[in-house]
C-alpha positions as CSV (number, residue, x, y, z in Angstrom):
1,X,25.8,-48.5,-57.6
2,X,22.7,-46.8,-56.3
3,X,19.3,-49.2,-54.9
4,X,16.0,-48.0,-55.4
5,X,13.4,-49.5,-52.7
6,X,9.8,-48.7,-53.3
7,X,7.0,-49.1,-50.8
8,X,3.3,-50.4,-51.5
9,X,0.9,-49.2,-49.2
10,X,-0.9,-52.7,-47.4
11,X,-4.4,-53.2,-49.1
12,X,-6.9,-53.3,-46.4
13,X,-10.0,-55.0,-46.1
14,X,-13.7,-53.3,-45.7
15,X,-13.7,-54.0,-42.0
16,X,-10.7,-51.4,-41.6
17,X,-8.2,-53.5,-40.0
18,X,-4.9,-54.4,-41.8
19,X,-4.3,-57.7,-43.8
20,X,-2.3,-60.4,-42.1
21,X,0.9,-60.3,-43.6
22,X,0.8,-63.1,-46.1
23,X,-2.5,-61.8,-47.6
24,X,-0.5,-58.5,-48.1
25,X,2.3,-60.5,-50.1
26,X,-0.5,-61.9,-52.3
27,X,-0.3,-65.4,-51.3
28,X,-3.3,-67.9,-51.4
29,X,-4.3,-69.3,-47.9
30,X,-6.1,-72.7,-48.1
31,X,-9.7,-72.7,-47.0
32,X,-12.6,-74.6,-45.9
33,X,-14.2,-75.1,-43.0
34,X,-12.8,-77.4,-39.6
35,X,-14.7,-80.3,-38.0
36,X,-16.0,-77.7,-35.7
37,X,-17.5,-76.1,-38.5
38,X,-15.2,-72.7,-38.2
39,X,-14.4,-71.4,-41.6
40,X,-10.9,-70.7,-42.4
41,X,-9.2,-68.6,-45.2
42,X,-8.1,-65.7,-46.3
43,X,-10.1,-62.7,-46.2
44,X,-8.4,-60.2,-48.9
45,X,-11.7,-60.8,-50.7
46,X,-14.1,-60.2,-47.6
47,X,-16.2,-57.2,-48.2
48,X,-18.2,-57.1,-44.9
49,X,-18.0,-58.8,-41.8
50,X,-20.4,-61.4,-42.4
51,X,-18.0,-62.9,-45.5
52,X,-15.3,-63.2,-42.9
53,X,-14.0,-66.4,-42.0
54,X,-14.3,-67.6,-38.4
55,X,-10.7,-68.0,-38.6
56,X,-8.0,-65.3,-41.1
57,X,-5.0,-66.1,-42.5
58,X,-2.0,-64.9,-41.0
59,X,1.9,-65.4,-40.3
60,X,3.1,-65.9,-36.7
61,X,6.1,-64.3,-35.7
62,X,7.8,-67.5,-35.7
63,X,7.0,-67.6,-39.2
64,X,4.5,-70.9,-39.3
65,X,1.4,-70.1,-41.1
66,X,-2.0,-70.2,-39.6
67,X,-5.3,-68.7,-38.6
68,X,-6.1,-65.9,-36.2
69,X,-9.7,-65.9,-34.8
70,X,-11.6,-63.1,-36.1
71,X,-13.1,-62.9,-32.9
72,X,-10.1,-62.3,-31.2
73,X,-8.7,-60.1,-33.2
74,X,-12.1,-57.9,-33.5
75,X,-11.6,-57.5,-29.6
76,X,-7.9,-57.2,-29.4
77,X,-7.8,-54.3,-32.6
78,X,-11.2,-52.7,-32.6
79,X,-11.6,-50.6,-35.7
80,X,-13.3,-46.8,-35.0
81,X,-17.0,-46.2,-35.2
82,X,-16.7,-42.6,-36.9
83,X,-14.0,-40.9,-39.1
84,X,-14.0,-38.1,-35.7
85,X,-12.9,-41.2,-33.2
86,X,-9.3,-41.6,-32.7
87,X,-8.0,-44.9,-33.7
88,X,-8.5,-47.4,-30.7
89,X,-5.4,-48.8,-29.2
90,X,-5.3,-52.7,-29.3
91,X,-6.3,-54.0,-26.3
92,X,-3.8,-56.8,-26.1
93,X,-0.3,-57.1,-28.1
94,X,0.2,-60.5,-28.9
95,X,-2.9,-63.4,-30.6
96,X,-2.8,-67.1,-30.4
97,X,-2.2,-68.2,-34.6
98,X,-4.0,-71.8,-34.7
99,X,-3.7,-74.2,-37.3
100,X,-7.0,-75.1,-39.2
101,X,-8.7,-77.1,-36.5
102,X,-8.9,-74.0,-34.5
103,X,-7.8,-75.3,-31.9
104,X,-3.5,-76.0,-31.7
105,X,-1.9,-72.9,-31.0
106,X,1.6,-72.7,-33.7
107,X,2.9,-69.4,-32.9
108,X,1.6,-65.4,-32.0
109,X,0.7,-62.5,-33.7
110,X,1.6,-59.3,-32.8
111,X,-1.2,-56.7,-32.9
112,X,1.0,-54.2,-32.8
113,X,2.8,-54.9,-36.4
């Protein structure tokens, strides 16, 4: 009995930086926007920065999903300014992942993966 395993490459989004992992598995994040008026969601369909949600879908190595802060994760994984520049090292290995309010932490993300 032989097993055959074939990779996908991850999509990734216009911004450069990888999808969390549950956007890479295709599945659908809910979305809207907290009482502090942070968007949430996915952003497999963002093609710029400014159709980013304040706060991205992701999976935290405890497995509970959740939202990193695009902010966060802008400054933790910088993406490179020219095709010449080395790719940056992340600047911090592990993120708070919060539920929708933005605020309660559920878990970590690690930069890294």
């Amino acid at each position: 009995m032989s097993v055959t395993i074939t990779a996908r490459p991850a999509p990734t989004p216009a911004n450069g930086r990888p999808f969390p992992k549950e956007d890479a598995e295709g599945a659908r994040a809910a979305s809207g926007v907290n009482a502090r008026g942070e968007s949430y969601g996915s952003d497999l369909h963002s093609t710029s920065e400014a159709d980013t949600p304040d706060l991205i879908a992701a999976v935290a190595t405890n497995g509970a999903n959740g939202y990193l802060r695009n902010s966060e994760l802008v400054a933790a994984d910088p993406a490179p300014t020219s095709l010449d520049e080395p790719i940056p090292t992340p600047t911090v290995d592990w993120l708070p992942v919060y539920r929708s309010d933005g605020v309660t932490v559920i878990g970590y993300f690690d930069v890294g993966q």
